[in-house]
C-alpha positions in Angstrom: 40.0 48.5 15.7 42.8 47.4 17.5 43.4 43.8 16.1 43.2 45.6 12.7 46.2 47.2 13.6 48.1 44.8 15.3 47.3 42.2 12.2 48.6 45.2 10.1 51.8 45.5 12.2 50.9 49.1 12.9 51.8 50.6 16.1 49.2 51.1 19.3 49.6 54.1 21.1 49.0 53.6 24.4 48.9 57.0 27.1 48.5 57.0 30.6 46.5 59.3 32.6 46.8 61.8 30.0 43.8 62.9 27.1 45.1 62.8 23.9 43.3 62.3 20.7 46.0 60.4 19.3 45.6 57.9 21.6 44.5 54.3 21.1 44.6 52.9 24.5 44.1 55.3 28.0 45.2 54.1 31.1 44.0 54.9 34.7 46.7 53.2 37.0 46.4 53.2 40.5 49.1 55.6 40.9 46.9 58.0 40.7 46.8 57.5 44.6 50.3 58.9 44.6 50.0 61.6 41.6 46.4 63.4 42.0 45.5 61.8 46.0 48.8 62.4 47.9 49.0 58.8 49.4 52.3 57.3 50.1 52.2 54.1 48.2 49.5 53.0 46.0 47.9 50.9 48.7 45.4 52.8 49.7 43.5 53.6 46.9 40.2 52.2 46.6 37.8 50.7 43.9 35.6 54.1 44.4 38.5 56.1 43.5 39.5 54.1 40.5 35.9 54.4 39.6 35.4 57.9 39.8 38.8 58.5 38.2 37.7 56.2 35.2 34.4 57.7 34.9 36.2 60.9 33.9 38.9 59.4 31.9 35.9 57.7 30.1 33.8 61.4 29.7 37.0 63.0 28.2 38.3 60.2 25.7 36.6 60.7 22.6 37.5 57.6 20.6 40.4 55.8 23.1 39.7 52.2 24.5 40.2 52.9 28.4 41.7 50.7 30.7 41.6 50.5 34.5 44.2 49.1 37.2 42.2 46.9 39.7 43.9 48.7 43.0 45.5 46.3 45.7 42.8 43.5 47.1 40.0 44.7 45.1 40.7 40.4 43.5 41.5 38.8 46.5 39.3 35.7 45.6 38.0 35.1 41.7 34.3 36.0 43.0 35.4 39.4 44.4 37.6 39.8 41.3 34.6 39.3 39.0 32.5 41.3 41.3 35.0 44.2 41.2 35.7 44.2 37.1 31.9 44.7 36.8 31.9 47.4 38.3 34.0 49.1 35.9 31.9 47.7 33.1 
C-alpha cells in the first residue's frame, strides 16, 4: 500500500494520536505521558502504557498502518530492544 504510493509520488498522510479514516499512517508517541497521563516529561511512561495505548489505537483504526514510540529505556541493549518491539507485534 504504502510503497505504491510513494513509487507513485503520492502523498502519505500520517496523523498522530488522532482516528481518522483518511489516514495512512497513526502514530502513538510517547507523549501521550504528557497529553492523556499528566506526567511531567515523557520519561516516565512505560512499555505497558504504550501497549495499552496501541492496543486501542489498533481497535479503532480501520485501514491505518499504526506505529508505536518505544518510550525512554525500553532499548537500552539490542536484546531488550528486540525483546520490547515484540511486544508490540
Amino acid at each position: 500500500m504504502l510503497s505504491g504510493r510513494r513509487q507513485k509520488h503520492v502523498s502519505i498522510n500520517t496523523l498522530a494520536q488522532l482516528l481518522d479514516p483518511h489516514c495512512d499512517l497513526l502514530l502513538v508517541g510517547d507523549s501521550l505521558g504528557q497529553v492523556l497521563l499528566g506526567y511531567e516529561t515523557t520519561v516516565r511512561v512505560t512499555m505497558a502504557e504504550m501497549v495499552h495505548h496501541t492496543k486501542a489505537v489498533v481497535r479503532g483504526s480501520k485501514a491505518a498502518m499504526v506505529i508505536a514510540d518505544m518510550p525512554f529505556l525500553s532499548y537500552s541493549t539490542p536484546e531488550e530492544a528486540l525483546e520490547n518491539a515484540g511486544v508490540f507485534l
